[in-house]
Residue, then its C-alpha position, 0 to 999 in steps of 0.5 A: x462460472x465457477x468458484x475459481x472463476x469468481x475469485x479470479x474474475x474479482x482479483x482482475x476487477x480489482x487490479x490497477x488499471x494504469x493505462x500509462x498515466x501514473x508511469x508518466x508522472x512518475x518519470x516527469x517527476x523524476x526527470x525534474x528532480x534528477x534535473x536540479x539536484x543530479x544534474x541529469x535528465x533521468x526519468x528513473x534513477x534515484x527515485x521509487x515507488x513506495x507504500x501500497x502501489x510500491x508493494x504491488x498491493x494497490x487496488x484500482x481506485x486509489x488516489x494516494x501514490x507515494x514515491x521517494x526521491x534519494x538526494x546527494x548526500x552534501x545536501x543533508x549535511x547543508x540542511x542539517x547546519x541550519x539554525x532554524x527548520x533545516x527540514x522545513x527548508x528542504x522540503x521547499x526546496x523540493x516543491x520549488x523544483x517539482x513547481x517548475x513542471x507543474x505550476x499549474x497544479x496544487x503542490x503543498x508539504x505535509x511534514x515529511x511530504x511535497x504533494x502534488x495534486x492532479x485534476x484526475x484525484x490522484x495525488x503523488x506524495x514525494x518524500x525526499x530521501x537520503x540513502x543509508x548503507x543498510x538501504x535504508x533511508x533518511x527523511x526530513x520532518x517538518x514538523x515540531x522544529x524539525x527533525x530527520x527519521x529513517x525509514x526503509x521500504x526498500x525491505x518491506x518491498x522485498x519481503x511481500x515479493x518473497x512471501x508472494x512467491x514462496x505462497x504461490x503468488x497468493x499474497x499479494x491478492x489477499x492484501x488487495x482482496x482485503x483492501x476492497x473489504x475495508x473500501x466496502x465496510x470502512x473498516x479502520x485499518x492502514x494498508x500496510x496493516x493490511x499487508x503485514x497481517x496478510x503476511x503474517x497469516x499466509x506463512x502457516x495458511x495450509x493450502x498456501x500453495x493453492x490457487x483461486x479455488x481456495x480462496x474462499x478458504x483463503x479470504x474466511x481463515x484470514x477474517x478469523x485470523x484478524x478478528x483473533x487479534x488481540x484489541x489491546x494491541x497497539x502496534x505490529x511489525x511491518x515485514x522486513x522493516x520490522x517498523x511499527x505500524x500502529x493500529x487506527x482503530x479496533x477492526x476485529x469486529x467488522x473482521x469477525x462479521x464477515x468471518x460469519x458471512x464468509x462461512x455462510x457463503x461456503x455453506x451455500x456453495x456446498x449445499x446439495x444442491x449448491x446455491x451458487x447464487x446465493x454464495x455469491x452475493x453473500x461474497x459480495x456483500x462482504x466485497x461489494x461490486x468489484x465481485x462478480x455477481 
């Protein structure tokens, strides 16, 4: 096996493994939301998949899946008259409905969500939406007496799937690549931090139309792009959304570390004679099991 071979192995171990159990749910959740609020029985009209999973940037070992589910419009004029938390109130009225099917499961709100906690670990988080004309959407928030706040990652979807496409297909493996670095350091990044960083970074990446056998390249210029980053800085803008994803803590130095550990890596894989065994555990020690050893 060789360097393509490696990556490309570690890229399929860090895949989703679905099996059709995440599909499921997903459309009973439809169907009975679609059943009380549009009187129909769809399993997939008017509901999305969003964050990590939406953005195709998950990896296998997730337990968080978020999902929302666009309403008729009359109910957020209903809602909105309440004197008391009209969002509070809406939100239960979603957890009413979703009870309906899983009563046997653990079904809370969180604020702006209706979580519903499978025994397996995985939960799915429901935001109940309305839809703006710019695509976008508008969303309850319980908390603090209630408020409605905007959001719009039909956008952010589009613009990783364009990025993804135009580099190559490249994008969307370095976000997950990057996702098991931060599961194996435990590194204080969200996600979509993640993603926005990778796609801010593979716009001018040289060998952005390269495939595997440049992800060495990939994964060590990337380290350094995110240890570059300045420690003062609160937020980012997340692609195509252009909303403020806020930092959670400083991880330029768990960053530059492993920028080190990726040059050593090379440096093993071009050394005469190579030490290929040696590189590997070096890539392996940045992110852990998943790559092959």
């Amino acid at each position: 096996m060789g360097l393509a071979d490696w990556f490309s192995g570690f890229c399929s171990n860090i895949q989703v493994q679905d099996g059709g159990t995440l599909s499921l749910r997903y459309k009973s959740i439809t169907r009975r939301l679609n059943t009380d609020f549009w009187s129909t029985t769809s399993e997939t009209s008017h509901s999305l998949f969003v964050g990590s999973y939406g953005r195709n940037t998950a990896i296998q070992g997730f337990s968080d899946l978020d999902m929302v589910f666009e309403l008729p419009s009359d109910l957020y004029f209903q809602y909105d008259k309440y004197k008391g938390n009209g969002q509070s109130a809406l939100l239960q009225a979603v957890r009413n409905s979703m009870q309906k099917t899983y009563s046997s499961s653990s079904i809370g709100g969180d604020g702006q969500v209706v979580v519903v906690a499978f025994q397996d670990g995985i939960t799915f988080e429901v935001v109940p939406v309305f839809t703006n004309k710019a695509g976008s959407y508008t969303f309850p928030d319980s908390s603090g007496g209630g408020s409605w706040k905007t959001t719009n990652p039909r956008s952010e979807i589009e613009a990783i799937r364009t990025r993804n496409t135009a580099c190559n297909k490249n994008l969307v493996p370095l976000c997950r690549m990057m996702r098991a670095w931060k599961k194996t350091w435990d590194v204080p990044i969200g996600g979509l931090l993640v993603d926005t960083l990778a796609y801010q970074f593979i716009e001018g990446w040289q060998y952005k139309d390269k495939s595997y056998l440049y992800y060495d390249f990939l994964c060590r210029d990337f380290f350094r792009f995110m240890a570059d980053q300045d420690k003062e800085q609160e937020y980012w803008k997340a692609p195509g959304s252009g909303q403020y994803v806020y930092g959670k803590g400083l991880f330029q130095w768990k960053a530059t570390r492993c920028y080190n550990i990726s040059c050593e890596a090379i440096a093993h894989e071009t050394a005469t004679p190579k030490k290929e065994w040696s590189a590997k555990q070096e890539w392996r020690e940045i992110f852990g099991a998943s790559f092959p050893d």
